[in-house]
C-alpha positions as a Markdown table, in Angstrom:
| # | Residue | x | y | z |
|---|---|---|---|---|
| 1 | Unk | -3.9 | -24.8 | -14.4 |
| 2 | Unk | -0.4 | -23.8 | -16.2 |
| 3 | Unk | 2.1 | -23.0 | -13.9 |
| 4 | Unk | 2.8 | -18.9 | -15.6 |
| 5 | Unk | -0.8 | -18.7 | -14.4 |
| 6 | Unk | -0.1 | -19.7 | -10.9 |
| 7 | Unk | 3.6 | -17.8 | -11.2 |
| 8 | Unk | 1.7 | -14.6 | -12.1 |
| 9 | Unk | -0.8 | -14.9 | -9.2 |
| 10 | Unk | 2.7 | -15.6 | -7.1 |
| 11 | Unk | 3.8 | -12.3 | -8.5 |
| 12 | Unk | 0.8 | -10.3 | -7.1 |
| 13 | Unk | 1.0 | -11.9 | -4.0 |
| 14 | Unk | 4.5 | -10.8 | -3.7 |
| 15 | Unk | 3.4 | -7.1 | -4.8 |
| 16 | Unk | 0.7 | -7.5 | -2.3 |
| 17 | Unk | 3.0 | -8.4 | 0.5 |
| 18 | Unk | 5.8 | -5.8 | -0.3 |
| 19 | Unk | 2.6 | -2.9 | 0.3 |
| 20 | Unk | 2.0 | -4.8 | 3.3 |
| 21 | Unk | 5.5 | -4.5 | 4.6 |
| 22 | Unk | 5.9 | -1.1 | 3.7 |
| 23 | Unk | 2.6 | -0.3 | 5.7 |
| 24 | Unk | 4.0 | -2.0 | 8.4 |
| 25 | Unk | 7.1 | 0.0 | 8.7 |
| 26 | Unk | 5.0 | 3.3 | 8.2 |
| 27 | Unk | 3.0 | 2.2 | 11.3 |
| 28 | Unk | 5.4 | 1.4 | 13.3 |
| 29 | Unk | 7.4 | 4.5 | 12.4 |
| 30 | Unk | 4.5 | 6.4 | 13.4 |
| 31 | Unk | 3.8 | 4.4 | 16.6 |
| 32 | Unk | 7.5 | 5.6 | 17.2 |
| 33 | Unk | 7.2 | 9.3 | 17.0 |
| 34 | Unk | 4.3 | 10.0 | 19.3 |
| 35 | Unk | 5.2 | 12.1 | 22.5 |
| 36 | Unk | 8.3 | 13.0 | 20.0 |
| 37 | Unk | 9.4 | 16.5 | 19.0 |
| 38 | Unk | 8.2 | 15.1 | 15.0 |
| 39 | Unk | 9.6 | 18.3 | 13.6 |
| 40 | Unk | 12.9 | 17.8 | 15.1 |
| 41 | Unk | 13.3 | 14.4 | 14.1 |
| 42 | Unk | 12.5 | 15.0 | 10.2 |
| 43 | Unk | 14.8 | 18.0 | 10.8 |
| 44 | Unk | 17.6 | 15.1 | 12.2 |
| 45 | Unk | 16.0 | 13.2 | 9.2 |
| 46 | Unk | 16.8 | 15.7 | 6.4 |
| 47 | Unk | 20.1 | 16.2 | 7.9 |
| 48 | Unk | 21.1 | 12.6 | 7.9 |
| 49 | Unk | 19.9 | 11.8 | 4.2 |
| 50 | Unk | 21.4 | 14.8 | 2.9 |
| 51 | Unk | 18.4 | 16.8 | 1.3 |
| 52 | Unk | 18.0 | 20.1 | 0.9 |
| 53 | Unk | 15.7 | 21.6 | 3.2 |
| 54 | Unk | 15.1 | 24.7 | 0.8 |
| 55 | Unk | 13.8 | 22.1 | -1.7 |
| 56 | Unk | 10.0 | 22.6 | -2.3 |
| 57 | Unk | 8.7 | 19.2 | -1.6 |
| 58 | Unk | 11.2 | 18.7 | 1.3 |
| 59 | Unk | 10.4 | 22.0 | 3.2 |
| 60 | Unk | 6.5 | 20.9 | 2.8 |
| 61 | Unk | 7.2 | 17.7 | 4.6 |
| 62 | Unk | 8.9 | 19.5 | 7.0 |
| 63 | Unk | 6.1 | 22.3 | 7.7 |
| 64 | Unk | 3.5 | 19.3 | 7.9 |
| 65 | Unk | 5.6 | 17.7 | 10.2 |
| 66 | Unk | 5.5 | 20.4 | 12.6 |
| 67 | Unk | 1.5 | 20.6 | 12.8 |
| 68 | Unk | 0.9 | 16.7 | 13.9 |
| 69 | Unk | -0.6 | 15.6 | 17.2 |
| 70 | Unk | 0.3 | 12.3 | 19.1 |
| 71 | Unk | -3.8 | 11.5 | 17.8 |
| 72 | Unk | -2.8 | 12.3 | 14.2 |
| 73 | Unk | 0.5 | 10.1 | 14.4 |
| 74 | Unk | -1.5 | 7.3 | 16.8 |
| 75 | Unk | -4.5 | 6.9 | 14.0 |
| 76 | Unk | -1.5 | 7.4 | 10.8 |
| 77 | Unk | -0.5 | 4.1 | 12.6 |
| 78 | Unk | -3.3 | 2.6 | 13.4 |
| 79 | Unk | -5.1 | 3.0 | 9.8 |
| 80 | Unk | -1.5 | 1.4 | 8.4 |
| 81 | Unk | -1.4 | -1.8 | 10.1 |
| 82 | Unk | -5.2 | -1.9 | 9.3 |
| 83 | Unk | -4.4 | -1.5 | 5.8 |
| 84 | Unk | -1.5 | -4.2 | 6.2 |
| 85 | Unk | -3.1 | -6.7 | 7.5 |
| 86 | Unk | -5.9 | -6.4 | 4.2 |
| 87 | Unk | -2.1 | -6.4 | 2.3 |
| 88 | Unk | -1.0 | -9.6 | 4.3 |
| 89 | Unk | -4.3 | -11.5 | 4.0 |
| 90 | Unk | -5.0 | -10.7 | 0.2 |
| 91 | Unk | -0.6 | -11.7 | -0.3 |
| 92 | Unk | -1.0 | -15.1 | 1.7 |
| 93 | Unk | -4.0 | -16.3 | -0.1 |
| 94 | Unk | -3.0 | -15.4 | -3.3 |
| 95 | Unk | 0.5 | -16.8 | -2.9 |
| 96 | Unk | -1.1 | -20.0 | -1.7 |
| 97 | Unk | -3.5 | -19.8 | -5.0 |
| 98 | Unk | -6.8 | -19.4 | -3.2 |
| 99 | Unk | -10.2 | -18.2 | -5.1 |
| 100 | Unk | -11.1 | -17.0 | -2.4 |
| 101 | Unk | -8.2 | -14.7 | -2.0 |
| 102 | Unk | -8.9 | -13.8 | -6.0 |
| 103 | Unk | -12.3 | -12.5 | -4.8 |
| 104 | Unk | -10.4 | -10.7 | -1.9 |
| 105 | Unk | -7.7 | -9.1 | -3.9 |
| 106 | Unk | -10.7 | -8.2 | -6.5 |
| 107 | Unk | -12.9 | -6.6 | -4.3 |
| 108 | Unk | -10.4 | -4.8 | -1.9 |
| 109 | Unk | -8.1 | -3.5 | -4.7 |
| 110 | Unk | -11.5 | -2.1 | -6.5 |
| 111 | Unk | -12.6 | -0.4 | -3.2 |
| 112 | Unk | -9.2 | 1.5 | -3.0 |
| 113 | Unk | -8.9 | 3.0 | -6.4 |
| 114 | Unk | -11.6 | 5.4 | -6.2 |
| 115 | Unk | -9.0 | 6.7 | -3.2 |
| 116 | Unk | -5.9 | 6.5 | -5.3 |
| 117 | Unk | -7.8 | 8.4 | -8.1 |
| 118 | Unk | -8.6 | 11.3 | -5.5 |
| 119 | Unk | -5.1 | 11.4 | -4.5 |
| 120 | Unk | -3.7 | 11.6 | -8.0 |
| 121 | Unk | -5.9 | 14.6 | -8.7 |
| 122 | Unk | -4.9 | 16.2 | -5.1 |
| 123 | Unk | -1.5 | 15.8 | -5.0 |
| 124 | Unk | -0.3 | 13.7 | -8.7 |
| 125 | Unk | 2.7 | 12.0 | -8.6 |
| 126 | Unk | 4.5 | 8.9 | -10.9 |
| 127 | Unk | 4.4 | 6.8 | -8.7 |
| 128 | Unk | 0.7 | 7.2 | -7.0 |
| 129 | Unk | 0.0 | 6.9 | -11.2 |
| 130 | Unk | 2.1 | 3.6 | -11.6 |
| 131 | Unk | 0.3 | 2.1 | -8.5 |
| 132 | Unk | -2.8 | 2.9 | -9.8 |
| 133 | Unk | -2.3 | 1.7 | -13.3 |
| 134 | Unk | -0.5 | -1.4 | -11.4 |
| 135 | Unk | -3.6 | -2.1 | -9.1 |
| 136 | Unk | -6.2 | -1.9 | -12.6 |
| 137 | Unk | -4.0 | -4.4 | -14.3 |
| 138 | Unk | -4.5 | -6.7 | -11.1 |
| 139 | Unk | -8.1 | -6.3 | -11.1 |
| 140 | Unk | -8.3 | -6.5 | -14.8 |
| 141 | Unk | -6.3 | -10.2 | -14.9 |
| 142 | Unk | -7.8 | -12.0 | -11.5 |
| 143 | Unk | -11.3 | -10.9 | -12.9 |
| 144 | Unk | -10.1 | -12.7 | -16.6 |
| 145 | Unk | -9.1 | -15.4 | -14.8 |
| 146 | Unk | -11.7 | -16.0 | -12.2 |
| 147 | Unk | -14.4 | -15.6 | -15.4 |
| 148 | Unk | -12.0 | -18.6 | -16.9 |
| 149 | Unk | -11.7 | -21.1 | -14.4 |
| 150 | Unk | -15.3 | -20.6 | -13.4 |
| 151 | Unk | -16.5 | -21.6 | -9.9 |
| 152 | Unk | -14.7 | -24.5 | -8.8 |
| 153 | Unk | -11.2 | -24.9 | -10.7 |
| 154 | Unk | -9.1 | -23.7 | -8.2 |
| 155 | Unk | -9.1 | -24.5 | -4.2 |
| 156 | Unk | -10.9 | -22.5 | -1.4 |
């Protein structure tokens, strides 16, 4: 096995784990703001960062903010450490090198796209695009390299 093989693998893995933390921050954010005024905080939010609340995108956030329920915020949580903890699982085993964590990534990744793809056409964005095309090129090269090393090259 060269080494760019195992450094590109590496390189997922660290993709993989930088979704992960992201997730995890977004969970605990939301575990955060229930039994909080959420409007008034992304209010304070706005405020702090500087935006313009008249801006189109910003003003949406802020409307949507306004409409969510401590079960809303509670399950935005929950569904993101679930989602990290796939993230974490699929980063480990492919930073360690693992097939099995090839298979993983394959499989999990392939699941999700059909999602992304519905978001894109909701609500399309660069970056939702760039994940997506991101996540097809990791499916695309663990899939060329699984069919390469064939069943037992790598460890389990």
């Amino acid at each position: 096995m060269k080494s760019t093989d195992n450094m590109l693998v590496r390189f997922i893995a660290v993709f993989k784990l930088f979704k992960a933390a992201l997730l995890i921050a977004v969970g605990l954010g939301a575990l955060h703001l229930i039994h909080k005024d959420v409007a008034g905080v992304m209010d304070h939010v706005v405020k702090r960062l500087g935006l313009d609340p008249g801006n189109r995108y910003v003003d949406r956030a802020l409307q949507k903010s306004g409409t969510l329920t401590p079960q809303k915020i509670r399950s935005l949580g929950i569904v993101s450490f679930i989602y990290a903890g796939l993230f974490l699982t699929e980063g480990i085993g492919l930073w360690m090198v693992k097939r099995w964590a090839e298979w993983f990534s394959v499989i999990i990744t392939t699941s999700l796209v059909p999602v992304e793809v519905y978001e894109i056409y909701r609500h399309p964005s660069a970056i939702k695009s760039l994940v997506l095309v991101l996540n097809i090129a990791v499916v695309g090269y663990l899939l060329y390299r699984i069919r390469r090393e064939g069943t037992g090259a790598t460890g389990s």
